[in-house]
C-alpha positions in Angstrom: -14.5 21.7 -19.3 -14.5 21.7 -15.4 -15.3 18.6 -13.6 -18.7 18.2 -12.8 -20.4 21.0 -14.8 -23.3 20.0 -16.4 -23.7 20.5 -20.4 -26.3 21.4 -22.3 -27.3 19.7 -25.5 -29.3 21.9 -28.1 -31.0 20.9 -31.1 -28.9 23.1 -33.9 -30.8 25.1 -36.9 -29.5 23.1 -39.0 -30.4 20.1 -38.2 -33.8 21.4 -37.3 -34.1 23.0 -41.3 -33.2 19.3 -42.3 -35.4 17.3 -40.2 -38.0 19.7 -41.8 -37.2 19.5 -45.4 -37.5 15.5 -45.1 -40.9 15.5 -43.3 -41.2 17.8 -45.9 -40.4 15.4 -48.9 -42.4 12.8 -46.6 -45.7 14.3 -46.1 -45.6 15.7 -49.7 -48.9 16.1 -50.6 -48.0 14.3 -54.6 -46.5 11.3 -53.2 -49.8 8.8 -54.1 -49.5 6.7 -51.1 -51.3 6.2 -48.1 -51.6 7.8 -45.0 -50.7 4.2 -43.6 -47.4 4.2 -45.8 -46.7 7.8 -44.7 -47.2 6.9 -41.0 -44.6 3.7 -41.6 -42.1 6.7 -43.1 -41.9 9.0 -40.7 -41.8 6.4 -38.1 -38.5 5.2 -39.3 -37.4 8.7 -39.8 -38.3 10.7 -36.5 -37.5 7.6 -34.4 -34.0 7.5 -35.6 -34.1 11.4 -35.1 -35.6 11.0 -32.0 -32.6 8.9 -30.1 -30.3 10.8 -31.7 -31.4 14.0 -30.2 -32.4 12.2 -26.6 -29.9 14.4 -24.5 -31.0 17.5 -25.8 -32.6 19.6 -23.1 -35.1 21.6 -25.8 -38.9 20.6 -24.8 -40.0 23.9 -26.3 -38.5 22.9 -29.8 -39.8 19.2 -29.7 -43.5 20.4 -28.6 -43.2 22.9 -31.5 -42.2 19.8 -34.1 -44.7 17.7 -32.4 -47.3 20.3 -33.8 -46.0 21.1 -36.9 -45.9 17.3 -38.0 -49.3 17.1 -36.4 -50.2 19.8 -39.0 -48.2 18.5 -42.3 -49.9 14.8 -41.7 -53.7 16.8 -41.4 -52.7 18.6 -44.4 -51.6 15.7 -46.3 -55.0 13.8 -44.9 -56.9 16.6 -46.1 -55.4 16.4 -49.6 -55.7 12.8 -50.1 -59.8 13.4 -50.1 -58.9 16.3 -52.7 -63.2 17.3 -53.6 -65.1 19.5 -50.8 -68.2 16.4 -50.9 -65.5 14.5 -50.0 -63.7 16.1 -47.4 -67.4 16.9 -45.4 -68.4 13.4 -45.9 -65.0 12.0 -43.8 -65.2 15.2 -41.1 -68.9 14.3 -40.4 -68.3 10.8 -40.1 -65.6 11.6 -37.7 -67.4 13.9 -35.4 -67.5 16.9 -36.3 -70.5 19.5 -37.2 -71.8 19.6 -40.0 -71.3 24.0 -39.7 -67.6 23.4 -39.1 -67.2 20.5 -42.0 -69.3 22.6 -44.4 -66.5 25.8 -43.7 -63.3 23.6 -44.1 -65.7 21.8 -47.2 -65.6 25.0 -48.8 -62.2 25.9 -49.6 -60.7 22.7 -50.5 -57.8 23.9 -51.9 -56.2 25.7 -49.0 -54.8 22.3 -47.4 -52.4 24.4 -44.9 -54.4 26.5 -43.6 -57.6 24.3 -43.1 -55.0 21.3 -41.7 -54.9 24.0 -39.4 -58.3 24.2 -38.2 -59.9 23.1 -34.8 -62.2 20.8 -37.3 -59.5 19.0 -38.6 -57.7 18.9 -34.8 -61.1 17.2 -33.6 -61.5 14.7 -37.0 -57.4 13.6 -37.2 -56.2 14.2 -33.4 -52.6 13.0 -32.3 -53.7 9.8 -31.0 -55.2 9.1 -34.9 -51.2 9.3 -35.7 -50.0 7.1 -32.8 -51.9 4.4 -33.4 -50.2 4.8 -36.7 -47.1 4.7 -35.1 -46.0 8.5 -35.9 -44.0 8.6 -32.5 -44.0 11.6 -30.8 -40.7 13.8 -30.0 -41.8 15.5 -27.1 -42.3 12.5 -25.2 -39.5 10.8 -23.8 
């Protein structure tokens, strides 16, 4: 390498498909703990990630995980209140209408794709997760 050319670190695949199969195994939806246990997990997990990857110059990519483990801890939220009287009972009581809690109510079995849902964004936002202590990757 020449002297004083800058290199760029990238996040590899690999280690991407990883990091993603052990949030995976984390969030799993049939694990029987808490959100609160979850949160302590993947704290020790992505933090260790997180300085390992500090030099890499990928925001993109770390906004992308960001969302996705944003998504996966909604999803495994969502499960934990399993019945659809359930599920509109906690939505309502954090805020959200009634008309949106009654359409993510109604299919309570679709976790992913309702985790995914601007109801579930405004009930379990990102600053629900950090004050768990889920630390964020796209912030240095």
């Amino acid at each position: 390498m020449a002297k004083g050319k800058l290199v760029k670190h990238r996040v590899g695949t690999k280690a991407l498909k990883v990091m993603k199969e052990r949030v995976r195994r984390i969030t799993s939806r049939n694990g029987g703990r808490s959100i609160e246990q979850v949160a302590k997990e993947l704290k020790a997990y992505l933090t260790g990630w997180k300085e390992y990857f500090r030099l890499a110059e990928t925001p993109k990519v770390f906004l992308e995980l960001d969302e996705w483990i944003g998504h996966c801890l909604r999803m495994a939220r969502l499960k934990q209140w399993k019945r659809g009287t359930t599920i509109f009972r906690e939505l309502v009581a954090r805020g959200v209408s009634r008309n949106a809690a009654a359409s993510v109510a109604a299919c309570p079995r679709r976790w992913w794709k309702m985790a995914g849902t601007s109801a579930l964004n405004i009930a379990l936002p990102t600053a629900y997760f950090a004050k768990l202590g889920v630390p964020r990757l796209a912030v240095k």
